[in-house]
FIDRENGU-578322 format. One record per residue: residue in three letters; x, y, z of N, C-alpha, C in turn. Coordinates in steps of 0.02 Angstrom, whole numbers, plus 50000, padded with zeros to 5 digits. Example, Ala and Ser with C-alpha at 12.3 -4.5 7.8 and 13.67 -1.06 7.14 Angstrom:
BEGIN
ALA506604971650390506154977550390506604983550390/SER506424988850354506844994750357506455000250394/
***
This chain:
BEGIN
UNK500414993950000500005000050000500435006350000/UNK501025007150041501075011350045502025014049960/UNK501975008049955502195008849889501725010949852/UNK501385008749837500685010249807500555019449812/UNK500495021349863500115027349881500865034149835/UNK501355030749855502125034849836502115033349752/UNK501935028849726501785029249635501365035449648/UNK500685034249656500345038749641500615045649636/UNK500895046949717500865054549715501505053649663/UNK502125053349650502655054349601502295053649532/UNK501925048949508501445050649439500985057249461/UNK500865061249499500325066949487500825070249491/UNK501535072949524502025077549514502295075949465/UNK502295071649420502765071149344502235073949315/UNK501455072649317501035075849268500925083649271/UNK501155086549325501165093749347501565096449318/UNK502285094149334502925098249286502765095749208/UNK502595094249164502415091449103501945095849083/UNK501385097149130500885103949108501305108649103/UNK501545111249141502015116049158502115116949103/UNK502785113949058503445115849028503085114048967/UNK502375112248952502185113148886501815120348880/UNK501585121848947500935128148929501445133448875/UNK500905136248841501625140348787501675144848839/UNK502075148648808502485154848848501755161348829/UNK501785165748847501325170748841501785175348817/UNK501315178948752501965183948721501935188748744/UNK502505193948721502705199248751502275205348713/UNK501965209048754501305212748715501565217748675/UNK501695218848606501815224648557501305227348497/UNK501335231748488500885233948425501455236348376/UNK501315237748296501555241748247501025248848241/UNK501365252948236500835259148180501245260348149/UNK500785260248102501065265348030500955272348033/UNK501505275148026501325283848005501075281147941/UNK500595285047916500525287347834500225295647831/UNK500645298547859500655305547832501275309047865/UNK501705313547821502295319247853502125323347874/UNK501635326147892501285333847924501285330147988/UNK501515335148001501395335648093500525339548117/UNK500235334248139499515336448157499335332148208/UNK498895335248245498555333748289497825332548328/UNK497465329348261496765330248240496605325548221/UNK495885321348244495615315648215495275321448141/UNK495715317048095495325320948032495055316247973/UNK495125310747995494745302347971495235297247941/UNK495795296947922496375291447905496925295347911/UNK497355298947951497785301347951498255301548015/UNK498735297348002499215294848072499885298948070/UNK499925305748117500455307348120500925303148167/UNK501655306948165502205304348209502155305748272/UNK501925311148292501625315348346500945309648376/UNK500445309748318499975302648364500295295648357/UNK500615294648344500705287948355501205286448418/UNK501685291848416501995292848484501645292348536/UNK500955296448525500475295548589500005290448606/UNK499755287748545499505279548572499875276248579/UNK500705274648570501265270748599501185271848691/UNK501365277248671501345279248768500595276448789/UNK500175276148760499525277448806499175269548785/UNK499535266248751499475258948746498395260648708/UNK498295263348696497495266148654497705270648598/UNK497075268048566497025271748490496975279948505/UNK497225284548458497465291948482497275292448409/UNK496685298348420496575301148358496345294248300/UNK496765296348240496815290848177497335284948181/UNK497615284648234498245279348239497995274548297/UNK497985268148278497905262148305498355261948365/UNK497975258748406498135257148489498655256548504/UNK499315256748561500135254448549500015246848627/UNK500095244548615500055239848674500945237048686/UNK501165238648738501585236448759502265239648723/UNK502915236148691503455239048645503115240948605/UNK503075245248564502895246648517503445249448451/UNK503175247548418503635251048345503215253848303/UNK503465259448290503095264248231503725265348179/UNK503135263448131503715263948043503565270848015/UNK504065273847987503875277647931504065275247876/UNK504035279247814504165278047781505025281347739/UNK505615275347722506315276847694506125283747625/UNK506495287247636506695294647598506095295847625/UNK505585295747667505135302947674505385305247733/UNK505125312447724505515316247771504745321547802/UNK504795318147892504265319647916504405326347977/UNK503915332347952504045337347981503675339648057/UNK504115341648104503815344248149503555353148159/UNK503045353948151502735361948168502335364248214/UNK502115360048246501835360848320502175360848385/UNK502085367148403502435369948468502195370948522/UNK502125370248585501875371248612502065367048708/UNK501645365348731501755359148800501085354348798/UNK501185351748844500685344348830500655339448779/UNK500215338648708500445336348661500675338448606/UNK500805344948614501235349648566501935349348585/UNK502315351848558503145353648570503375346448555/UNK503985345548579504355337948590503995333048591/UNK504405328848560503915321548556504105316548625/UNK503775317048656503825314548737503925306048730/UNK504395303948752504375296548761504155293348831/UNK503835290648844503615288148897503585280148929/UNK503525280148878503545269148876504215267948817/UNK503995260848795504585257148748504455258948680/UNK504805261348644504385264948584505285263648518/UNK505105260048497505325259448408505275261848348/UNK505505267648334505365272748276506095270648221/UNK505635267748165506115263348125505895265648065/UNK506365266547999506155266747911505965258547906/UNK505485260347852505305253547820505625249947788/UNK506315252347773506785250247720507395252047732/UNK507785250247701508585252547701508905258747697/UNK508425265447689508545272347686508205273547734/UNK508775279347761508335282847820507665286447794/UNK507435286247873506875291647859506935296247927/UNK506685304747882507065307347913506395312647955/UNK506595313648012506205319648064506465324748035/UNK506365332448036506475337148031506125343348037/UNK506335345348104506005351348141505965356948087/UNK505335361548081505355367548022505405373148057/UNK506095377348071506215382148101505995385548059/UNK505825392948078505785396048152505075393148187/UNK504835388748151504135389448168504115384548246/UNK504565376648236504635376848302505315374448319/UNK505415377348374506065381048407505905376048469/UNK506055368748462505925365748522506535358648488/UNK506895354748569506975349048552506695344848524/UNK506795337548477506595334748437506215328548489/UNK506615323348520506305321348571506545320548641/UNK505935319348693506075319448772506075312748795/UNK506695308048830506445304448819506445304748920/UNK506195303348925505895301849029505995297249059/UNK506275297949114506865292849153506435284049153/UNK505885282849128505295276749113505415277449057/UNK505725281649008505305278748920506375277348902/UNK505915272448846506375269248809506255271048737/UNK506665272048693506695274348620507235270948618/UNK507185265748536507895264648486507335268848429/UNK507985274148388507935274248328508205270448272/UNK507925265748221508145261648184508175266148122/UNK508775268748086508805270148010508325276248017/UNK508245281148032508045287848057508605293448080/UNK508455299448018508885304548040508555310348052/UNK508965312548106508485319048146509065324648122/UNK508845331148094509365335348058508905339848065/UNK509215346048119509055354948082508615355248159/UNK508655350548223508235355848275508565359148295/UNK508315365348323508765371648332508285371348407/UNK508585374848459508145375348538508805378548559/UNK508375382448641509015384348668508965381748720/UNK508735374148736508725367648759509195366448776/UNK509405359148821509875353848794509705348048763/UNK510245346548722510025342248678509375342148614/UNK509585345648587509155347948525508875341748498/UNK509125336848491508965333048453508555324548472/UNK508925324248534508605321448595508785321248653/UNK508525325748709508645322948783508285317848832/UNK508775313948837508655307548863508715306648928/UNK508195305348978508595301649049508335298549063/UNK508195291749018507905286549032508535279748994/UNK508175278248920508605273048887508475276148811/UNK508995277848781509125276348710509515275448683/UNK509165272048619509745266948569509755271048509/UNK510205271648486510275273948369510885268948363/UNK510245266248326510715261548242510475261448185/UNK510795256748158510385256948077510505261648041/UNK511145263148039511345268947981511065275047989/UNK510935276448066510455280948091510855287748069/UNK510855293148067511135301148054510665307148092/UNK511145308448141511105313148174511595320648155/UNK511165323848119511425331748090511255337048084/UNK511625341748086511545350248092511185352948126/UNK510985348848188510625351448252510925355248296/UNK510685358348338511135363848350510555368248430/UNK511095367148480510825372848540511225379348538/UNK510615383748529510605390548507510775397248564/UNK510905395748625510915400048700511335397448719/UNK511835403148762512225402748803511835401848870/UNK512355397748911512165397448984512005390048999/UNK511745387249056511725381249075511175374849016/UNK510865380548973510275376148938510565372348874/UNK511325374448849511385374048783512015369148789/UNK512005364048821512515358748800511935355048754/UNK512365349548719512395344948686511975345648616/UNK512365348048554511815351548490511405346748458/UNK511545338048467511505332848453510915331048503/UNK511295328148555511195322548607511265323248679/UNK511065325248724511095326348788510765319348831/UNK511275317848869511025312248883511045312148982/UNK510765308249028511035305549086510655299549109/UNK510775297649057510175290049073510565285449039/UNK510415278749007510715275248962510785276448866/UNK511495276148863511435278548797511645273248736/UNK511555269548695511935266248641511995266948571/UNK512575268748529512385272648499512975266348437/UNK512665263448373512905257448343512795262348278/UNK513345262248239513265263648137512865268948148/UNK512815274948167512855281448175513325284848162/UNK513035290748119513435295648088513025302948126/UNK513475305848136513445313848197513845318048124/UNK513495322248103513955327348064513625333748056/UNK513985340148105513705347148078513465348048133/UNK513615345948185512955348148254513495353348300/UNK513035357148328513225362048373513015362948425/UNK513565365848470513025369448539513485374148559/UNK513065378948598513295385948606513875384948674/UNK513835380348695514085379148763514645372548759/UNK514325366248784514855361148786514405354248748/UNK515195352948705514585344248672514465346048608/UNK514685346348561514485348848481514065342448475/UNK514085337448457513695332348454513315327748513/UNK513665326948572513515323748634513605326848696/UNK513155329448746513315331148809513225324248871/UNK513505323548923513655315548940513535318849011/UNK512875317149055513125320649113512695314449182/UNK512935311049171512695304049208512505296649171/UNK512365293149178512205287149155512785282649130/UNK512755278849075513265273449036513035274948971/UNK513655275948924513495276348857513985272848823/UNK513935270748763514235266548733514145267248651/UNK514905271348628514855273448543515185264948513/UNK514965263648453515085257548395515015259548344/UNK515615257148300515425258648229515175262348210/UNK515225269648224514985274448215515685282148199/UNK515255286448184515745291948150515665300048159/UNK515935303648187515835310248218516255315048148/UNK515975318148127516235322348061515995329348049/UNK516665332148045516475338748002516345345248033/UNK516665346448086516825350748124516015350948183/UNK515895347348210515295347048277515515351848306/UNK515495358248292515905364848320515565365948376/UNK516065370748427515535374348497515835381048475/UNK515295384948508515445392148494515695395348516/UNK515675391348606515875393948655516435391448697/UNK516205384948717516525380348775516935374448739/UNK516895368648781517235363648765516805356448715/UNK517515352148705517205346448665516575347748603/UNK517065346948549516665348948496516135342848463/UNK516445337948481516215329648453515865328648538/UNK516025325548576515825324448643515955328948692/UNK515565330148741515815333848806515585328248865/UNK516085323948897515915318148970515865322449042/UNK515495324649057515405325749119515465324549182/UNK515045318549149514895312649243514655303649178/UNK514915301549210514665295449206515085289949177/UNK514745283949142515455280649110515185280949036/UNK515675282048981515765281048917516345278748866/UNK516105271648846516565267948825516405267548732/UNK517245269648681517095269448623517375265048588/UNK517175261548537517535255148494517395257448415/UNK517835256548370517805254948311517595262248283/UNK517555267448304517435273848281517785280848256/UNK517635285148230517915287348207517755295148214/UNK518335300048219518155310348238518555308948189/UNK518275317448125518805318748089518325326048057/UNK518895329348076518835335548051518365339848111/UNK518305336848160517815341148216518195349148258/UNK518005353948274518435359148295517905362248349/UNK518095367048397518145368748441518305377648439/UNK517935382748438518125389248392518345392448450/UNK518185388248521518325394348568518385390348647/UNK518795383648628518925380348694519145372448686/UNK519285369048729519675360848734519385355148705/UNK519835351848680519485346448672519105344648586/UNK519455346048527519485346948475518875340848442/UNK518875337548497518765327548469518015326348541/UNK518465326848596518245322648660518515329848728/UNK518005330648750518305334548832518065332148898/UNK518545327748928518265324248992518445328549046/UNK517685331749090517745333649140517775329049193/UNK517615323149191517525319349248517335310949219/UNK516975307349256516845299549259517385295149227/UNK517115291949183517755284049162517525285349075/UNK518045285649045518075285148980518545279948963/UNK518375276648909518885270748884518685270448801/UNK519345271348772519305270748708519745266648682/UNK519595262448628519775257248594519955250748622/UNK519725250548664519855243148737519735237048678/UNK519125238048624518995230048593518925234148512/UNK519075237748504519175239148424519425247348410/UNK519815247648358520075253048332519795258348332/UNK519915266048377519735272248359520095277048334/UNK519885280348271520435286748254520185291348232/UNK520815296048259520715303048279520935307248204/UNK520755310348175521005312948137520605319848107/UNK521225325648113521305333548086520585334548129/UNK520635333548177520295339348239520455343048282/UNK520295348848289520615355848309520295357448360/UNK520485360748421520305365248477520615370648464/UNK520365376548496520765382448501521025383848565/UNK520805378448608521295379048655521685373048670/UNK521595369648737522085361748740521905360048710/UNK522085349748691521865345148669521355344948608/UNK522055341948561521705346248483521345339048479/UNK521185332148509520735327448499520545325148565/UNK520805325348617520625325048667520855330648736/UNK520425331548762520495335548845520485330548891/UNK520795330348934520315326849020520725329249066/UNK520375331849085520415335949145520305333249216/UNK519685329249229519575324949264519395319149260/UNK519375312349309519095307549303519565300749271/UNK519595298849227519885291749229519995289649156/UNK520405289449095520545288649045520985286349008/UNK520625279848978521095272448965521065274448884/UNK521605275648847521635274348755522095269048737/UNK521855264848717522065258148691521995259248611/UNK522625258048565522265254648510521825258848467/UNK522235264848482522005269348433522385275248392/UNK522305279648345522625281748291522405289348303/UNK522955292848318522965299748327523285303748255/UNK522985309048207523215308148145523105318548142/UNK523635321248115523565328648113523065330548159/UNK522975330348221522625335248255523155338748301/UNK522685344648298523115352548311522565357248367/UNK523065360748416522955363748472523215371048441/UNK522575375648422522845378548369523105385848409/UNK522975388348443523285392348459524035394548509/UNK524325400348499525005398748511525235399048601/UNK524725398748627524755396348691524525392548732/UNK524305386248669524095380948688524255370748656/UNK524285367948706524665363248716524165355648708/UNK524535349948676524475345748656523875341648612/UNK524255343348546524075341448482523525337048472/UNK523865329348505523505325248529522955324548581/UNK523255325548618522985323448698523245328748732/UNK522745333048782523095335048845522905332148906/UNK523185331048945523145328149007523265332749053/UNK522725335049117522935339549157522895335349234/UNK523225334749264523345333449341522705331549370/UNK522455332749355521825328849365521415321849362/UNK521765320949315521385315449290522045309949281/UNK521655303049262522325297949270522215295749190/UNK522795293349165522885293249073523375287849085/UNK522885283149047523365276849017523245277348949/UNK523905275448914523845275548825524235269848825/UNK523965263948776524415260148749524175255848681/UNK524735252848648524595251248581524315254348531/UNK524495262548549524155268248498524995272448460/UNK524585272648395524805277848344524745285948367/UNK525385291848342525225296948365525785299748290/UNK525275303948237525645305148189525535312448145/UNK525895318648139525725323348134525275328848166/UNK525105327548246524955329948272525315337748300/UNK524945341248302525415348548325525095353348374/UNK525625354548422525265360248467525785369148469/UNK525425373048445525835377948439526215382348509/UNK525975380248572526385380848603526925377348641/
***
């Protein structure tokens, strides 16, 4: 019997785990919308899905206006070569495109598709993303927001991703003073940034392309070009503030600095590491003051394995071509190239 009674129960616990590990899995809740229109509007006007509503039934997991419900991740497509404009200014669901939840703004195809703010009309960052919302841009280029913001193009302090041949250009913060770092990208949340191209961006202050002022970010295969000028301050390509930012396989060339350090890169502070698992190079970027490709001033800075090529510290009382290193900060370099670099003092 009491063999007997011990089958039983071991056959009803084999038939338990067996339910178990067949029930399917339950999927992970996402919707698609389609934009099918480039006007920026904000009006049920009977088939018409802007970028602006679909952003907002993503967040709000319900149908918004003409655009179908977002439940859970969501991805919204546009459409490759169209180029979708923002003209609504304002707060609430005007101005910036607010991220709030998990949201995927991808081209349908192998060409970007591109955002583009229509100055003067609005004079606002491109998107917000909020210490809860998540954004990857897939193959999407944001070019021409002008704000006297930070981060024109997106400020983030939550999570975002650009890949996909993504292009970030000629964005630009327009004011002096604490509002106008990063003409690109202002970040203090999580940043990843894969096959991205940064070319032409500005800010009046610090960060021609990237302002870095908390979180973890991480550049790949990606390319900073063409003078990411500041008008004012430091780091014309990046400005690191606070946090950690680690770069592989990328590339500054031709970036400048019209009126301060850091020609390439200017580390005020946290952990920077470049080229630890693939090749970075530096090449013909200019400061007008130190560090015609890199500054650091503070904080912690490892260059491995990378290619320093004509960059110049252009004025004549200022110092290292390459790299300046000030007492501050700790500098390891090894297995790197350093070739025609010049500092005129």
């Amino acid at each position: 019997m009491k063999n007997q009674w011990l089958t039983r129960v071991l056959s009803a616990l084999l038939i338990a785990i067996l339910a178990v590990t067949v029930l399917p899995a339950t999927p992970a809740r996402a919707a698609t919308i389609n934009v099918n229109t480039t006007a920026d509007e904000n009006t049920a006007v009977g088939t018409l899905c802007s970028l602006r509503e679909a952003i907002i039934a993503a967040n709000t997991d319900a149908a918004y206006n003409d655009c179908s419900a977002g439940a859970g991740n969501d991805t919204i497509v546009l459409q490759s070569g169209s180029t979708y404009l923002l003209t609504i200014s304002g707060g609430g669901t005007s101005g910036d495109l607010d991220i709030t939840s998990n949201i995927t703004i991808q081209a349908s195809g192998a060409g970007v598709a591109i955002i583009d703010p229509t100055t003067p009309v609005f004079n606002e960052r491109v998107f917000e993303v909020s210490a809860g919302g998540d954004l990857t841009l897939d193959t999407i280029q944001v070019t021409t927001a002008s704000t006297a913001n930070t981060g024109a193009a997106v400020n983030n302090a939550g999570t975002l991703t650009i890949q996909g041949n993504s292009v970030i250009s000629s964005n630009a913060t327009t004011a002096g003073g604490g509002g106008s770092d990063g003409g690109g990208i202002a970040s203090t949340g999580t940043l990843t940034i894969t096959n991205t191209t940064f070319t032409s961006n500005s800010a009046t202050r610090n960060g021609g392309a990237i302002y870095i002022n908390g979180g973890t970010a991480t550049i790949a295969s990606s390319a900073f070009n063409t003078q990411n000028a500041v008008a004012i301050d430091d780091g014309a390509a990046i400005y690191l503030n606070a946090g950690t930012l680690t770069i592989n396989s990328t590339t500054f060339t031709s970036n400048a600095t019209s009126n301060g350090d850091g020609g390439g890169i200017f580390q005020n502070a946290g952990t920077l590491t470049i080229g630890n698992t693939a090749a970075v190079t530096f090449t013909g970027n200019t400061a007008s003051g130190d560090g015609g490709a890199i500054f650091t001033g503070g904080g912690t800075l490892t260059v491995n394995n990378t290619t320093f090529t004509n960059s110049t510290a252009a004025n004549s009382a200022d110092n290292g071509g390459a790299i300046f290193h000030d007492t501050g900060s700790a500098l390891t370099v090894s297995n790197s190239t350093f070739t025609g670099n010049r500092a005129t003092n």
